[in-house]
Steps between C-alpha positions, in 0.01 A plus 500: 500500500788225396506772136484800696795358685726436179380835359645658804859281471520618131431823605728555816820534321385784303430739779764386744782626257462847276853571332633830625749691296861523580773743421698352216208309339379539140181585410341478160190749396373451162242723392251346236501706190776721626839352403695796558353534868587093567810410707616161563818511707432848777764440773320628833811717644608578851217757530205232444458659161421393115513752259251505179403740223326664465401490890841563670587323834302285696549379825456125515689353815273295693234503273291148340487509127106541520575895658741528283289456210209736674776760538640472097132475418400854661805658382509392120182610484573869470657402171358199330141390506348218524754262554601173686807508749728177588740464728738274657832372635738410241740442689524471895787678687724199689434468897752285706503198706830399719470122484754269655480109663469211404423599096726455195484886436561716838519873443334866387236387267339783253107397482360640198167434549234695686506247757625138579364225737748276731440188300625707155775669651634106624420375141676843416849410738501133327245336818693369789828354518446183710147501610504282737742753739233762454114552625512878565541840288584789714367845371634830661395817315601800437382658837650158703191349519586125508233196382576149497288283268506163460594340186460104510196510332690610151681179529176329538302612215253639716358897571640712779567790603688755190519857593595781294908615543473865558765747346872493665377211724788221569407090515698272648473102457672374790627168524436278795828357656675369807825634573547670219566917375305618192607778275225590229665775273449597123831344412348123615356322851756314715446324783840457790551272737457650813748463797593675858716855387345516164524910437324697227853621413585131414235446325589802271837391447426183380195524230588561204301838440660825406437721740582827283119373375374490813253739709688575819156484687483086605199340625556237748144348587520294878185373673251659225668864600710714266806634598714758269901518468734675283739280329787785522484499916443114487863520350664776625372508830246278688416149394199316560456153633246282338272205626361181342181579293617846388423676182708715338363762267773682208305743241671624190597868493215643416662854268231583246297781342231504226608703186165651318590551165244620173369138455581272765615450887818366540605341846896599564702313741808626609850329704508528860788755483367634204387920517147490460422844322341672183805451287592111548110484481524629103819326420284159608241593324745565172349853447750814412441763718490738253189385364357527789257845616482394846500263810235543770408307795099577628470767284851632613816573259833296600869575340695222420696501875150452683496167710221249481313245700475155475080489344531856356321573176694737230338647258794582225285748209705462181548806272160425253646474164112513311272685290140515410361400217156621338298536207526255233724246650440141508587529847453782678540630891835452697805317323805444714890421411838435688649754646760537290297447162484765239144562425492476116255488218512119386494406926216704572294302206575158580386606802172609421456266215510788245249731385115478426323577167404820585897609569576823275847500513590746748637453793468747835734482741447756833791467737452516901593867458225567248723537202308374161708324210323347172639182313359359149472172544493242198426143720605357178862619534517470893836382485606848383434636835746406682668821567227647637491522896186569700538689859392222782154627682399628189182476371488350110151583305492285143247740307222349387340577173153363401572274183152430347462310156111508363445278266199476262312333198541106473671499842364696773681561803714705772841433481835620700850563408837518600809728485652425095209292438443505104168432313644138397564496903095536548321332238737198438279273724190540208670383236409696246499442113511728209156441462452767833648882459577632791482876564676689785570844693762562756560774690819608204342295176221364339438279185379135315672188530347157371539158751788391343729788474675378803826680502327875390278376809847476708580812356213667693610641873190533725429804740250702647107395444498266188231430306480213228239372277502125379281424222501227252491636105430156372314170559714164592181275404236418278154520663249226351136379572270195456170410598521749830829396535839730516835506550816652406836329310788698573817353299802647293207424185180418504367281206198273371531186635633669896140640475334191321632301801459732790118553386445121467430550104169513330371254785190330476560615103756404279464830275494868598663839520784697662455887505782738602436851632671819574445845545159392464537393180429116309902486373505125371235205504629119542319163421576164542689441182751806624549310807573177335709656188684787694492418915823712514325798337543814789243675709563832582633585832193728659245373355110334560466166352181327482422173434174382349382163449281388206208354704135444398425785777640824510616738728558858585872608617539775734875603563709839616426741792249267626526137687447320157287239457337251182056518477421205320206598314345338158315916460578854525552632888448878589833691576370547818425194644841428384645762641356454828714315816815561289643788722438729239581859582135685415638816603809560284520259234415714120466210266504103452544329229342171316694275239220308326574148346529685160773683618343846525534765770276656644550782807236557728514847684386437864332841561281389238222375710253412244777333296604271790169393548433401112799361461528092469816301458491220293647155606836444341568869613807652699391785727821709551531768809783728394715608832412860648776747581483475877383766710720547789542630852849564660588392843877653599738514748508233814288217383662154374419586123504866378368574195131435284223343621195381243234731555142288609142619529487604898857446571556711819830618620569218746445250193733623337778596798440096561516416115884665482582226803385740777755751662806395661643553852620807453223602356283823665118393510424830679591689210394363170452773213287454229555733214142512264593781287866451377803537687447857448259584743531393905424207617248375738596315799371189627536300816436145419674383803199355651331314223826349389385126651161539456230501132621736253121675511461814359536822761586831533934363550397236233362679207383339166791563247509590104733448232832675554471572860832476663557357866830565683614358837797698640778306770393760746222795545783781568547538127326823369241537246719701241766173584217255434374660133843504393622131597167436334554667155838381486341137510190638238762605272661152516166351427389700225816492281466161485105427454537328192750248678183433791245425169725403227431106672088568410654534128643204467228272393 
């Protein structure tokens, strides 16, 4: 029960207060994944409104934030899906409290909260003058509805009773004396001695108050009643006399209105002899009035002679000096300027941050009247601009252009480019060297560069679809092996002794021998006198080097297109039993070759069945597997790597989709065409879109491939067939002139 109890205490507060909305509060709305339909700072006018694109106005007046979320909610919903709606007060619209007595501050006070308690509006006032000579808060509100509370218990430490201060309410903090006239105003508290013939009109003669500042309506407060004079007949005509105990009331002229402006309410006071109309309204508020499309009041248009009311709200609509930006902008939607800004150019991109990669170089402008005008835009020469004056309201459209860079061979990938990017401009990040050539086709030129001819690289402007092929025409290194060991020595040159010590030597043996190969041939044999007369002597970059112990056992070396390993064995092994485990390809490799310990060669055709089996290796032997051309499949267009794919036994079109790095975001799943008799002839089309995420198994939208089939993934599936074949043979024409550059890496050993 005692937990139930505290439950309910913590609980209380919530319900007994909801936060209404006012008139001149600020509300903030953000929609989550919506920027452009996300407001921070919307004003609620005199009408109880908020307006919001894409939804228009909304009535809000009166309403907690939890309906006003419901209402955004159901409304946003005709447009966006899906989405999560926030809202709240930003910023609350001030409410006023008249306080005067026996406080440091006496006067109007502007609350701007959604509500205040009377313990924080007398911490707000400074607390209480001389505590002692006050017990009691009077509270009259707006409708003259009067409360005393008592207040000793603040200067006691201990709880009491704290009510909320309603709007336009007044609190008084009387002071408790004996022959003796107070005077609480907003200019200070006095307190006069009191004595027979004391007159209100002496009283106002003698403080030292201007009266110019004064509300003519006084409050004189006598046995707990309230009695109302006008200052102006207290001195012109009747005066009043005034008894021991009195209170006397003064307010400050109360001459205001609230100005709301584009961003912000502003609270405008005005003199007490001041005119309070439309056009003193905008000089206060520093605005010119000819930037300025109108002045209403509750939906109602004013002139600049129209009087106000003190607690009007204005709504002053400046002339919009914006446009609308779209397409491939940094930042796009509304952008806004001063009224008296020329919308130029270089402005309009610091505003939106510049351009995307995708920007073409056009510019669209359609003016408010419908009128179309086209700019070239260079965003590297911005500055150039400046002469060039866009319409306000218009709408600006940066073209977009789809700048796609597929790049092939040693590096595999999707790239994009910008406006005056240059080859040098995309491939600088590889860091090629000449050892890499580097061919390329624009949408105006096409030809070979090596990885080092940087400025001809430079030279090279990129546009439209680009295609490039990276492939490496010569070895960096010097591949060797030892006992089932390998490894690779990649250095400006290679000689003896770096591969003496990266193999460890002749270990367990102090005698043995170092055979080079290349192009599958034995091109120089080392012992260990060479090593020890001539360690400098060079290796050949791109070659096979094995090293071969003397040992009292022998053993069989198999190296090349295989996982390579050493079979000790003291007597002759069959090719295949060696053969076997090694990865080797059964299906397309022709030929292997055997370098006996007497230096012969002998080549073994594969197809040869009964040769295979009859055929032993004798220890001391080096079993070579010379490197197949490869047999390819193409997967084009969308996917993170364009270009070949190594054929396998069973590979199925998923494989090899996910073998080129799988399609990208843009890529269309619903539409994948597989061409399996040249470009030449249609395509069929394939929906893989539901098998994406799960096993590549073979089906009817997941068919077993063969060598040269070509896969493309288009961006979208509005493209056409005859669209399709020809993007495609523009790509197989890219390929094919350069085969030899995809193999000549097989070559090079």
């Amino acid at each position: 029960m005692k937990k139930f109890g505290v439950l309910l205490l913590l609980i209380v507060p919530l319900l007994v207060f909801s936060y209404s909305v006012r008139i001149g509060d600020s509300i903030g709305v953000w929609v989550f994944g919506y920027e452009e339909y996300s407001a921070s700072n919307l004003v609620v006018g005199p009408s109880g409104e908020i307006t919001l694109p894409p939804i228009g106005r909304i009535e809000v007046e009166g309403k907690t934030i939890d309906e006003i979320e419901d209402i955004l909610s159901e409304k946003m919903s005709e447009f966006v899906k899906n989405t999560r709606i926030t809202a709240g007060v930003t910023n609350y619209a001030p409410f006023k409290v008249n306080v005067l007595g026996n406080v440091p501050r006496n006067g109007m006070l502007d609350i701007k909260k959604e509500q205040i308690k009377l313990s924080e509006l007398i911490s707000m006032v400074g607390g209480i003058n001389n505590p002692e000579k006050t017990d009691q808060a009077i509270i009259r509100d707006f409708n003259g509805n009067e409360k005393i509370v008592d207040i000793s218990w603040l200067l006691k430490g201990e709880r009491g009773e704290d009510p909320f201060i309603e709007e336009n309410s007044m609190v008084i903090f009387p002071v408790n004396y004996d022959k003796k006239v107070n005077l609480f105003s907003e200019f200070g508290t006095q307190s006069i001695d009191y004595y027979d013939g004391l007159t209100l009109k002496t009283v106002l003669s003698n403080i030292n108050i201007p009266i110019d500042n004064v509300d003519d309506n006084l409050v004189l407060i006598r046995d707990s009643n309230y009695l109302n004079y006008s200052i102006d007949k207290i001195i012109k005509e009747k005066d009043v006399d005034l008894k021991s105990g009195d209170t006397i009331i003064l307010k400050r002229i109360e001459k205001y209105a609230y100005a709301l402006l584009k961003e912000k309410t502003i609270k405008v006071t005005f003199e007490k002899d001041e005119a309070m109309n439309v056009k003193n309204l905008i000089a206060k508020v520093q605005m010119n009035p000819q930037y300025i499309e109108k002045v209403t009041k509750d939906n109602k248009d004013l002139n600049l002679e129209t009087e106000i009311k003190t607690g009007d709200f204005i709504n002053i609509i400046p002339v919009e000096n914006q446009i609308y930006l779209s397409g491939s902008f940094v930042n796009t939607g509304k952008i806004a300027f001063d009224v008296n800004t020329e919308i130029t150019i270089p402005k309009i991109l610091s505003v939106a941050k510049g351009f995307t990669p995708e920007y073409s170089g056009k510019l669209i402008e359609i003016t408010k009247m419908g009128k179309t005008k086209v700019y070239d835009i260079n965003p590297m020469n911005i500055s150039e601009y400046t002469d060039i004056k866009v319409n306000s309201e218009s709408t600006l459209i940066a073209e977009s252009e789809e700048r796609l860079a597929y790049i092939m061979g040693e590096i595999s990938t999707l790239e994009t480019y910008t406006l005056n990017d240059t080859l040098y401009d995309l491939l600088f990040k590889y860091d090629l060297s000449e050892s890499y050539e580097i061919k390329y086709k624009t949408e105006t030129t096409e030809g070979t560069l090596k990885g080092s001819d940087i400025e001809k690289q430079k030279a090279v402007e990129l546009s439209g679809k680009v295609m490039i092929s990276i492939n490496k025409t010569k070895t960096d290194s010097v591949i060797y092996y030892k006992s089932g060991d390998s490894g690779a020595i990649t250095k400006k040159e290679v000689t003896l002794m770096d591969i003496f010590q990266a193999t460890g030597g002749f270990a367990p043996s102090s005698q043995g021998t170092i055979k080079v190969f290349k192009n599958n041939q034995l091109i120089s044999e080392y012992t260990e006198d060479d090593v020890k007369n001539n360690p400098l002597t060079k290796v050949e970059k791109g070659s096979y080097v094995v090293v071969q112990p003397n040992l009292d056992y022998s053993y069989i070396v198999l190296m090349g297109s295989v996982q390579p390993k050493n079979i000790r064995s003291d007597i002759p092994v069959s090719l295949v039993e060696i053969l076997a485990g090694s990865g080797f390809n059964w299906d397309y490799q022709e030929s292997v070759w055997i370098y006996t310990a007497n230096d012969e060669k002998v080549e073994v055709e594969i197809q040869d069945i009964e040769q295979i089996r009859n055929t032993m290796v004798a220890p001391g032997s080096i079993v070579y597997v010379p490197t197949i051309q490869d047999q390819l499949i193409y997967v084009l267009g969308n996917v993170s790597r364009p270009g070949p794919v190594a054929y396998t036994k069973e590979i199925t079109l998923l494989d090899a989709v996910l073998k080129s790095g799988n399609a990208t975001k843009a890529g269309d799943l619903k539409n994948v065409y597989l061409f399996k008799d040249g470009v030449e002839n249609p395509p069929v089309s394939l929906d893989i879109s539901g098998i994406i995420k799960a096993n590549p198994i073979q089906s009817p939208m997941n068919p077993k491939l063969k060598p040269g089939d070509i896969i493309y993934i288009p961006q979208n599936g509005l493209a056409s067939i005859t669209e399709i074949m020809s993007t495609v043979s523009t790509f197989m024409g890219f390929i094919n002139s350069s085969v030899d550059t995809y193999q000549n890496i097989n070559s090079l050993f």
